[in-house]
ROSEBA-113347 format. One line per 4 residues: their letters; for each residue x, y, z of N, C-alpha, C. Coordinates in Angstrom, 3 decimals, m for minus. Layout:
<recs>
a	X,Y,Z,X,Y,Z,X,Y,Z ~ ...
</recs>
This chain:
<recs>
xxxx	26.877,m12.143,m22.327,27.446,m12.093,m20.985,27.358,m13.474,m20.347 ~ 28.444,m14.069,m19.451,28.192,m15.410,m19.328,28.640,m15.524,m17.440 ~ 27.514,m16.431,m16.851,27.426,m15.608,m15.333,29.127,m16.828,m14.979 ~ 29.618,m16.084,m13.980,30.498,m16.696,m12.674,30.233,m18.120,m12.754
xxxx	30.411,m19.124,m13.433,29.976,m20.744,m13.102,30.643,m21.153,m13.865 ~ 30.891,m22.583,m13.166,32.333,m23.504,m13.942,31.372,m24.172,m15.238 ~ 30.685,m25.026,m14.966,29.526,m25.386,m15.679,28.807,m24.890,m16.511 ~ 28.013,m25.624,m17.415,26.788,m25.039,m18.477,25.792,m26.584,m19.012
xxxx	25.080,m26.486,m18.960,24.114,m27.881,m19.520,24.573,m27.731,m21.018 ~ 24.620,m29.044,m21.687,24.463,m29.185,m23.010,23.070,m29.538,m23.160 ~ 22.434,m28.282,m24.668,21.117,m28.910,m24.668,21.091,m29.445,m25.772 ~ 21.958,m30.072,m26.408,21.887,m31.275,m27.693,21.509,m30.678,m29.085
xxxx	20.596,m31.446,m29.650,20.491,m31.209,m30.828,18.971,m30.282,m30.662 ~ 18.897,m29.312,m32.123,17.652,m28.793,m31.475,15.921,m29.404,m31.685 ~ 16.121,m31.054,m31.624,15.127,m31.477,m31.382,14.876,m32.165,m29.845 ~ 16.078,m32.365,m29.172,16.017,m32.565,m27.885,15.778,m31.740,m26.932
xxxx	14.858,m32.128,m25.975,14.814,m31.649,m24.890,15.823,m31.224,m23.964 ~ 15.525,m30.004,m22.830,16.741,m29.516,m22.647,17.210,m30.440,m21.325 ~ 17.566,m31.095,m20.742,17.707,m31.986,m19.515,18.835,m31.904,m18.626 ~ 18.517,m32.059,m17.054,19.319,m31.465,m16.300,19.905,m33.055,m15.384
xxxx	21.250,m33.337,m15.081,21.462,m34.444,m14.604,21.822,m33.381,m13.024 ~ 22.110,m34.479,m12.392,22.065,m34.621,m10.644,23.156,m33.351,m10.416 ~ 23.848,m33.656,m11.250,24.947,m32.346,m11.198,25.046,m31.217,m11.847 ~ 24.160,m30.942,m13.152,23.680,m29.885,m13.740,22.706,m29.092,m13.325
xxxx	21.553,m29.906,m12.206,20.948,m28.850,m11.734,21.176,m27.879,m10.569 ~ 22.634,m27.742,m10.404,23.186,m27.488,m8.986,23.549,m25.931,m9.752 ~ 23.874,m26.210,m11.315,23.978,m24.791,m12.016,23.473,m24.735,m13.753 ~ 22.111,m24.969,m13.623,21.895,m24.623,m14.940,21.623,m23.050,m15.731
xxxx	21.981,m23.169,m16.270,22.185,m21.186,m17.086,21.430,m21.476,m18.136 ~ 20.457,m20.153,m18.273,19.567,m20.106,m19.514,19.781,m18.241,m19.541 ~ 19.869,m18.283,m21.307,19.583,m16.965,m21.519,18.287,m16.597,m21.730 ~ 17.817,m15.679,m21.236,16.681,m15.108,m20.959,16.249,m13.216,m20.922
xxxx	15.202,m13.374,m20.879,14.945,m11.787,m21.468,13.506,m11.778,m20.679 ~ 13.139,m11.210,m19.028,12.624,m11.480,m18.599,12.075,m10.290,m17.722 ~ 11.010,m9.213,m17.677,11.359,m7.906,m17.022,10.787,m8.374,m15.129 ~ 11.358,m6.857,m14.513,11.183,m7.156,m13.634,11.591,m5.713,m12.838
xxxx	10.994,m5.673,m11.317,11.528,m4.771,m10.724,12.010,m5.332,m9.314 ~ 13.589,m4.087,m9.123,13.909,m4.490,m7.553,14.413,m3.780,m6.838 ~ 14.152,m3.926,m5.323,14.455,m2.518,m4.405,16.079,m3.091,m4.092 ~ 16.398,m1.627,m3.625,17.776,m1.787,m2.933,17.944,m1.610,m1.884
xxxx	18.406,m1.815,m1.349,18.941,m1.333,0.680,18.082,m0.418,1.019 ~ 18.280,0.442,0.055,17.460,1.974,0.977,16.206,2.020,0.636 ~ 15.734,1.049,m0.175,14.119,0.689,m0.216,13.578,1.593,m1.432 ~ 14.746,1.863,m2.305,14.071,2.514,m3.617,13.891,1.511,m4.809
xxxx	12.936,1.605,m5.644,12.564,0.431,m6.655,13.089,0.864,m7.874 ~ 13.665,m0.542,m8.552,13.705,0.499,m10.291,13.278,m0.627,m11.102 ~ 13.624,m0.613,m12.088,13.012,m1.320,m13.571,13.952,m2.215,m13.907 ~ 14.040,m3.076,m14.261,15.719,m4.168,m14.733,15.111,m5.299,m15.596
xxxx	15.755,m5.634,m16.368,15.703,m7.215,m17.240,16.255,m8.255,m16.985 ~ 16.126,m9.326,m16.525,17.144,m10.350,m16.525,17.334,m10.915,m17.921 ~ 18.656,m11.221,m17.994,19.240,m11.831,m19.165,19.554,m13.083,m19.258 ~ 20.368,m13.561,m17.907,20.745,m14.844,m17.692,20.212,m15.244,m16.619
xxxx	20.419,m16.254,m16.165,19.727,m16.816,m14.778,20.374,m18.295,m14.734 ~ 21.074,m18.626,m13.500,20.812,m20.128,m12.626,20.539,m20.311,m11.638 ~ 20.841,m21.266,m10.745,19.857,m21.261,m9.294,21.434,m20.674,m8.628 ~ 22.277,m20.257,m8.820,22.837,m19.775,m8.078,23.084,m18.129,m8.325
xxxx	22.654,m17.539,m9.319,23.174,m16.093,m9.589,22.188,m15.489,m10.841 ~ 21.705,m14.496,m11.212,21.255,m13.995,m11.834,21.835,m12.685,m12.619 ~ 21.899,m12.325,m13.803,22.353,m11.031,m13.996,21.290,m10.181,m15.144 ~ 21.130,m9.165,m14.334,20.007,m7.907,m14.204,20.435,m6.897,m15.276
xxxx	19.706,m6.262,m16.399,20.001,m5.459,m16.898,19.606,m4.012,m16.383 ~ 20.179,m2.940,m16.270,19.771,m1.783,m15.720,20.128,m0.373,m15.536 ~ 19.957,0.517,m16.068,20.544,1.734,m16.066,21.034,2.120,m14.376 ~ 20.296,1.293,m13.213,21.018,1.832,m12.385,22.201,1.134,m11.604
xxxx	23.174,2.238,m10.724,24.169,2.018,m10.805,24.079,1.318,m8.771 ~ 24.220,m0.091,m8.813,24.004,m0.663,m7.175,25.724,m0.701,m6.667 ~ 26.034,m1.504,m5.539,27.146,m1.039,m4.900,27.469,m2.963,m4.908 ~ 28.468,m3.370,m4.995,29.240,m4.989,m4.510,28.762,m5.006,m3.048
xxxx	28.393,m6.498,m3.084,27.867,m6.748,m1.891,26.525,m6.066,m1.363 ~ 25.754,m5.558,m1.574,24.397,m4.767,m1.291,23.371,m5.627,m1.717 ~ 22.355,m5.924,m0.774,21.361,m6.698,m0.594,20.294,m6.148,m1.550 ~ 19.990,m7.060,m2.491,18.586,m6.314,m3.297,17.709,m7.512,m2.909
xxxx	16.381,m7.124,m3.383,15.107,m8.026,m3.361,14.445,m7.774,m5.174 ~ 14.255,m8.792,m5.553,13.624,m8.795,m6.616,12.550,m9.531,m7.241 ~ 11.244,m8.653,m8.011,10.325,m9.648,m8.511,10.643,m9.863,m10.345 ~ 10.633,m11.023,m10.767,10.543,m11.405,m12.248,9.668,m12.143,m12.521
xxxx	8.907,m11.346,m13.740,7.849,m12.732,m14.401,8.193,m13.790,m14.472 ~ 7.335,m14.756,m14.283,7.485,m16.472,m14.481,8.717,m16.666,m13.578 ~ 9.922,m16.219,m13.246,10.968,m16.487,m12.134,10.426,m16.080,m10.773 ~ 9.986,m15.193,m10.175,8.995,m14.594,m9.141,9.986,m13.917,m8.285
xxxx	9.641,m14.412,m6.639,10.359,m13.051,m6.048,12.090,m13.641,m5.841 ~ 13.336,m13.254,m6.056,14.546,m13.147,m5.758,15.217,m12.027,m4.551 ~ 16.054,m12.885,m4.132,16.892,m12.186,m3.231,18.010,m12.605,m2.890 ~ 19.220,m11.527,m2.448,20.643,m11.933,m2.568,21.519,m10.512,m2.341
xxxx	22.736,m10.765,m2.749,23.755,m9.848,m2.231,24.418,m9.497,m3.885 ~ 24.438,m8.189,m4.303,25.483,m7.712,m5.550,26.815,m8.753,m5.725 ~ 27.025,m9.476,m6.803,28.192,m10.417,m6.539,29.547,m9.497,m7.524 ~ 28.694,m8.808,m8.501,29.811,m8.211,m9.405,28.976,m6.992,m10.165
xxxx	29.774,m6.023,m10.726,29.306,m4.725,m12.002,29.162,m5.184,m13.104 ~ 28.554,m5.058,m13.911,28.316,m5.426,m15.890,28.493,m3.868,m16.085 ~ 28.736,m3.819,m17.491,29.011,m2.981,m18.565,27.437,m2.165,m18.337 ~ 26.390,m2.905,m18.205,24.960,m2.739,m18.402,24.239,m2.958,m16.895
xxxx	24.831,m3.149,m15.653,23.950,m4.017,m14.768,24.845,m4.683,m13.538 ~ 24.050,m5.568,m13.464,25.087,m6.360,m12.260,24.487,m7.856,m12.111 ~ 25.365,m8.930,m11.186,25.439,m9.875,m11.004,24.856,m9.921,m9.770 ~ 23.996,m11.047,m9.701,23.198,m11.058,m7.806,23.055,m12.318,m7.869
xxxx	24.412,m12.367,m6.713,24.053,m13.902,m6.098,22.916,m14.399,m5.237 ~ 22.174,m15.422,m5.563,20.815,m15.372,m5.352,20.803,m16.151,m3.467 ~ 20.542,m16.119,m3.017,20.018,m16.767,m1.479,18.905,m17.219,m1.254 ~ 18.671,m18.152,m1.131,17.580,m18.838,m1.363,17.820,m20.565,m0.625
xxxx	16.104,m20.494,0.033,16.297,m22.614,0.383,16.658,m23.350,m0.764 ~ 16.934,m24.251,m0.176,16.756,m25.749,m1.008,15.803,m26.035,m1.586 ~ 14.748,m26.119,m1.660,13.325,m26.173,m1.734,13.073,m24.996,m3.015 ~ 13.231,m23.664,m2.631,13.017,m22.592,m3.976,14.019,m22.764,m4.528
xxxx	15.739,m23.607,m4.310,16.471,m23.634,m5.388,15.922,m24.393,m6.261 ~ 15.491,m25.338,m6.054,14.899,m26.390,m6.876,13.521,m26.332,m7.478 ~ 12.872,m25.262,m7.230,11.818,m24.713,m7.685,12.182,m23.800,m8.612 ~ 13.682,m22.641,m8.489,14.087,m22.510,m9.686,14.692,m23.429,m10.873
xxxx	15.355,m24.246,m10.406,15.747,m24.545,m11.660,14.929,m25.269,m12.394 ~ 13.701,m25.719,m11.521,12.321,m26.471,m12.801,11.953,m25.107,m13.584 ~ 12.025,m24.085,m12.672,11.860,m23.047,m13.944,12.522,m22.680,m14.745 ~ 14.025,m22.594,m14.241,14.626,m22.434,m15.513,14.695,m23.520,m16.712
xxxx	14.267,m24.755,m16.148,14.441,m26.090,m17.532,12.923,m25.988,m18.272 ~ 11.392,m24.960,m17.813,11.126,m24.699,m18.422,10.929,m23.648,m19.815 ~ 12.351,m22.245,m19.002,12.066,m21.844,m20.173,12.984,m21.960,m21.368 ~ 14.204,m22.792,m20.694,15.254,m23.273,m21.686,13.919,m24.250,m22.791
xxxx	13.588,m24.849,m22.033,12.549,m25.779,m23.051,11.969,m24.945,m24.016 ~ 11.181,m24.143,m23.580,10.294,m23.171,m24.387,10.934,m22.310,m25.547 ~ 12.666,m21.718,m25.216,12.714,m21.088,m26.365,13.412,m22.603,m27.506 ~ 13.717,m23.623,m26.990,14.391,m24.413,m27.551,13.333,m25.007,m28.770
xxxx	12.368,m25.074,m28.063,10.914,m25.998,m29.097,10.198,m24.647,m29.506 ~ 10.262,m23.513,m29.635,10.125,m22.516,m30.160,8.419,m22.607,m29.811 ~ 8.048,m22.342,m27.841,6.676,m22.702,m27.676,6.316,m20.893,m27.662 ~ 4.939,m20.836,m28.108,4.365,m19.410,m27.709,4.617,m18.984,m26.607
xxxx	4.740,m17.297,m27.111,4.534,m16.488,m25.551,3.365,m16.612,m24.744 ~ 3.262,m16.542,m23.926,1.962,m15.837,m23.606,1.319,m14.313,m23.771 ~ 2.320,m13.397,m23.771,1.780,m12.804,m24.234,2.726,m12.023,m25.642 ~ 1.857,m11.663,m26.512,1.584,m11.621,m28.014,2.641,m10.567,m28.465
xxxx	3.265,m9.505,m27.383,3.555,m8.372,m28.239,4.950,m7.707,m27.476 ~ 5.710,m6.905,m27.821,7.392,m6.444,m26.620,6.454,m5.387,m25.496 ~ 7.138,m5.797,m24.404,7.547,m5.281,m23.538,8.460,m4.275,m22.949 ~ 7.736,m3.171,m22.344,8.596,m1.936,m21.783,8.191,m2.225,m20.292
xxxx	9.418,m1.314,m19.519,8.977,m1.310,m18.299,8.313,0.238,m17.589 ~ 7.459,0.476,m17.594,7.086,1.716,m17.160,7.945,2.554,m16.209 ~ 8.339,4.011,m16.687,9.367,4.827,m16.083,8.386,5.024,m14.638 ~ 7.600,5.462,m14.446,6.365,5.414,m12.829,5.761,3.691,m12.686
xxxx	6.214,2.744,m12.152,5.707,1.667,m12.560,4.564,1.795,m11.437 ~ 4.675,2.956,m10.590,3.252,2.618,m9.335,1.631,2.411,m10.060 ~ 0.773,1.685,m9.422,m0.532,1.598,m10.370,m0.995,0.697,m9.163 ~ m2.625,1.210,m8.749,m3.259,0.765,m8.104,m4.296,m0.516,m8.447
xxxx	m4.536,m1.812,m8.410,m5.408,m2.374,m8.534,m6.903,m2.769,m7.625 ~ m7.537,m3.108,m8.495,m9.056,m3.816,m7.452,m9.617,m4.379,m8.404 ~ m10.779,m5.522,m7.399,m11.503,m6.214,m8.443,m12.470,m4.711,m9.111 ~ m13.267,m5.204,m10.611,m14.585,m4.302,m10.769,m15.336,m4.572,m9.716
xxxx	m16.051,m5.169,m8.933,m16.887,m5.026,m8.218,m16.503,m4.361,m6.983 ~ m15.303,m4.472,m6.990,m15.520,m3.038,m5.510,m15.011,m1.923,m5.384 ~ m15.088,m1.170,m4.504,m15.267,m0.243,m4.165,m13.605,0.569,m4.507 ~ m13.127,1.900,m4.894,m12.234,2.529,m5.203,m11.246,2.109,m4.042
xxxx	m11.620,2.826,m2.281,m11.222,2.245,m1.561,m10.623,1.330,m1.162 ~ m11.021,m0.056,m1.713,m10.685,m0.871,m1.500,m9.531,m1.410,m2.653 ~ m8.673,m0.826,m3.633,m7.891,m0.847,m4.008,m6.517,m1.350,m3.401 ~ m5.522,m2.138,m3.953,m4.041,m2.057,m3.231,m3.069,m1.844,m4.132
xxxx	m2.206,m1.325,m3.771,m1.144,m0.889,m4.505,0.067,m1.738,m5.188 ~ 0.147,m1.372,m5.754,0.882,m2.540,m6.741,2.342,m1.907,m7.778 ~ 3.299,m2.788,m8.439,4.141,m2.038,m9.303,3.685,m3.019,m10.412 ~ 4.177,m2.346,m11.441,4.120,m3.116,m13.323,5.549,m3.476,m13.253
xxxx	5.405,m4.570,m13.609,7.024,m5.559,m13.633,7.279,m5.155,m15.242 ~ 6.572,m5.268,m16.141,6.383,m4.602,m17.832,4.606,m4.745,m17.975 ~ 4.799,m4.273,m19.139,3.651,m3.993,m19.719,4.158,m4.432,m21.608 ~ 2.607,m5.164,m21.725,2.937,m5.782,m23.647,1.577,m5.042,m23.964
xxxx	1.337,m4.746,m24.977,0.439,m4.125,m25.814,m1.301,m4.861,m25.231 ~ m0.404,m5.954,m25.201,m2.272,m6.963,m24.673,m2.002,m7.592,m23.309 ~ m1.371,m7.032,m22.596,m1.232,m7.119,m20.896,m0.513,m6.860,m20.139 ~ 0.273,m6.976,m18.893,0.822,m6.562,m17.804,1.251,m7.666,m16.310
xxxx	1.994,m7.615,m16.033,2.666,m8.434,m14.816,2.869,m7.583,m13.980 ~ 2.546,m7.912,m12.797,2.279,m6.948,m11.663,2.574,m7.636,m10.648 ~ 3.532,m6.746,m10.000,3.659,m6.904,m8.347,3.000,m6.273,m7.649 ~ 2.271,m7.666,m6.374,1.292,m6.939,m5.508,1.346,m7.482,m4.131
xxxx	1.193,m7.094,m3.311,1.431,m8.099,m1.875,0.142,m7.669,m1.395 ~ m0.343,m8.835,m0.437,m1.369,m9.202,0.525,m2.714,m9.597,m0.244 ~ m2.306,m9.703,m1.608,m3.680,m10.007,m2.570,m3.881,m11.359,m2.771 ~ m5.536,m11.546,m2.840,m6.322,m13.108,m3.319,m6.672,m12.946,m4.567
xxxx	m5.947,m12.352,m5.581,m6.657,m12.561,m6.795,m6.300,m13.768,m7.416 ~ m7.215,m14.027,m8.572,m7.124,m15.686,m8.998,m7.375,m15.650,m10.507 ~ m7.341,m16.770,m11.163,m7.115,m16.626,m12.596,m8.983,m16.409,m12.723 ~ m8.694,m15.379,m14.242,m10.248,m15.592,m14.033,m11.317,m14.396,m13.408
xxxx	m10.365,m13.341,m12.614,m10.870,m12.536,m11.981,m10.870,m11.005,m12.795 ~ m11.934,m10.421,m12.921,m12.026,m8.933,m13.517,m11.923,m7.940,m12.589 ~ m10.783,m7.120,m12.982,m9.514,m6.620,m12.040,m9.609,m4.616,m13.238 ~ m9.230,m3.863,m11.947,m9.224,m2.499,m12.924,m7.888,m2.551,m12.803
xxxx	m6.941,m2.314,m13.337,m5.494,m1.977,m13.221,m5.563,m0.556,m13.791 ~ m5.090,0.110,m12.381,m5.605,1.825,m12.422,m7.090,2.155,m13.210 ~ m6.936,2.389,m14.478,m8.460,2.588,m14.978,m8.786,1.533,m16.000 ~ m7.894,1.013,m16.118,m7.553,m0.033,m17.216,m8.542,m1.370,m16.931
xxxx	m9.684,m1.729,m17.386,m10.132,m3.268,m17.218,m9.205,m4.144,m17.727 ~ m9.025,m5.160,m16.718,m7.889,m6.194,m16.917,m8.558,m7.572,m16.631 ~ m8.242,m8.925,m17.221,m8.763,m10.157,m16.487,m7.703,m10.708,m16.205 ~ m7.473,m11.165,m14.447,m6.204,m12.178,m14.250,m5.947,m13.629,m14.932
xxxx	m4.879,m13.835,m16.039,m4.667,m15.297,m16.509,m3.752,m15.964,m15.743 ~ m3.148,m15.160,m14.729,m2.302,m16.118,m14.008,m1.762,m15.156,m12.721 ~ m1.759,m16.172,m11.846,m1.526,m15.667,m10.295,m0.511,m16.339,m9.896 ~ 0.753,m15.564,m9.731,2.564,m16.137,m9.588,2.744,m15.576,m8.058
xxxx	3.389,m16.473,m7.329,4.217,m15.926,m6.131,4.588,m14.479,m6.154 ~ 3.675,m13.753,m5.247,3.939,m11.709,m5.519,3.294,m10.930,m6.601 ~ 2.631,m11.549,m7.073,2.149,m11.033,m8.321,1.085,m11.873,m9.016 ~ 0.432,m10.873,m10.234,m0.656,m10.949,m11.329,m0.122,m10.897,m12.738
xxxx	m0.683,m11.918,m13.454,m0.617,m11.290,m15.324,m2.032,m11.352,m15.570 ~ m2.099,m10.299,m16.172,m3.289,m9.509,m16.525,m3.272,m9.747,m17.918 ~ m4.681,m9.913,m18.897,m4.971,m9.382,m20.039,m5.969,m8.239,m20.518 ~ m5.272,m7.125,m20.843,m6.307,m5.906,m21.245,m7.636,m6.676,m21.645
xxxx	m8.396,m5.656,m21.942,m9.893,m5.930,m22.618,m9.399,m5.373,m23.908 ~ m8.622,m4.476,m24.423,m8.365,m3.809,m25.622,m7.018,m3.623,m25.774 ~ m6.279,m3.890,m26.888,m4.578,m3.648,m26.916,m4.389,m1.984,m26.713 ~ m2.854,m2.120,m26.254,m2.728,m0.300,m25.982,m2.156,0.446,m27.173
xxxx	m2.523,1.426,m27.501,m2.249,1.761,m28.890,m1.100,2.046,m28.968 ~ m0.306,2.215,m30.075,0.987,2.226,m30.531,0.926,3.656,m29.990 ~ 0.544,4.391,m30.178,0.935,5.871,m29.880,1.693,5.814,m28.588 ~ 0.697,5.388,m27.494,1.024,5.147,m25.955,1.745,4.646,m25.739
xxxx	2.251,3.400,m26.676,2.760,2.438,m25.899,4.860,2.570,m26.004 ~ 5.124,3.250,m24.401,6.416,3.632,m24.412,6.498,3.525,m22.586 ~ 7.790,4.007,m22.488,8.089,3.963,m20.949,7.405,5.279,m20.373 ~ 6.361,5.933,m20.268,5.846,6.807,m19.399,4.266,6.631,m19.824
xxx	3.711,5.106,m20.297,2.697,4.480,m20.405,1.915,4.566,m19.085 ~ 1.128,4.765,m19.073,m0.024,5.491,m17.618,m1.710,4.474,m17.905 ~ m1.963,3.476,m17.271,m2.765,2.505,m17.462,m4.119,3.304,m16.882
</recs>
């Protein structure tokens, strides 16, 4: 699928780096495979993949069906939180033109020239194993040391066999921190704009591991 843009970066040979000139970063496109969840107008959440991405438009994979022109909000691993207006329908999904400063445009597209980089030099995942997105993605977190109570609520952006990306608002967690994700002991390796990536203490067994996965 190839988004709405006149443009595309050439990324050379595949020992070169992928590089963006003064006028390529106004629309660089990377294919990508990236999970994530996002509400719609009426404030219901669902599950989606991004596939492609530039700093001007994104397109979402998703069984559900949104409306042209309708305002979504969205969180993606390593891309973080998005927001914008439906620009077009896919076969699979839709197109969302993204809205955003100057400042986070350009904060995306260093992200996107990192992960064009990454699949180009063929760098590790971080994490080890595929990804589903949980059909209930609700799941409560807290550090171990406190109290049940003191829990906040959170969604699973996906889940990999040896961890989890999580959307959470009003939280101080930090890399480093031992975290229950629902009953699940988790340690935070990284703390993204809206969110946590977590690594289990133990991989989730193959049996479990599907879209109605319960942490």
């Amino acid at each position: 699928m190839s988004l709405p843009f006149e443009t595309a970066p050439h990324v050379g040979t595949p020992h070169r780096l992928f590089r963006l000139s003064a006028e390529q970063r106004m629309a660089p496109r990377v294919q990508i495979s990236i999970g994530g969840r996002f509400m719609r107008e009426d404030r219901s959440e669902y599950g989606g993949t991004a596939i492609e991405a530039s700093v001007q438009a994104i397109a979402i994979q998703t069984d559900t069906k949104c409306l042209i022109g309708e305002r979504v909000v969205g969180y993606f691993y390593t891309i973080g939180r998005i927001e914008g207006k439906v620009l077009r329908l896919t076969d699979d999904g839709f197109i969302l033109e993204i809205s955003t400063t100057p400042l986070k445009r350009d904060k995306l597209a260093n992200q996107l020239t990192w992960l064009a980089n990454r699949d180009l030099l063929n760098l590790p995942e971080d994490r080890r194993h595929d990804r589903v997105v949980p059909r209930d993605p609700r799941i409560m977190v807290r550090l171990v040391k406190q109290e049940p109570e003191a829990a906040l609520p959170g969604h699973l952006i996906d889940v990999s066999r040896s961890g989890a990306a999580v959307s959470i608002r009003g939280a101080n967690f930090k890399s480093g921190d031992e975290i229950l994700l629902g009953t699940t002991p988790a340690k935070v390796v990284r703390a993204f704009e809206g969110g946590i990536a977590v690594e289990f203490h133990g991989a989730v067994p193959n049996a479990m591991f599907d879209v109605d996965l319960r942490l």
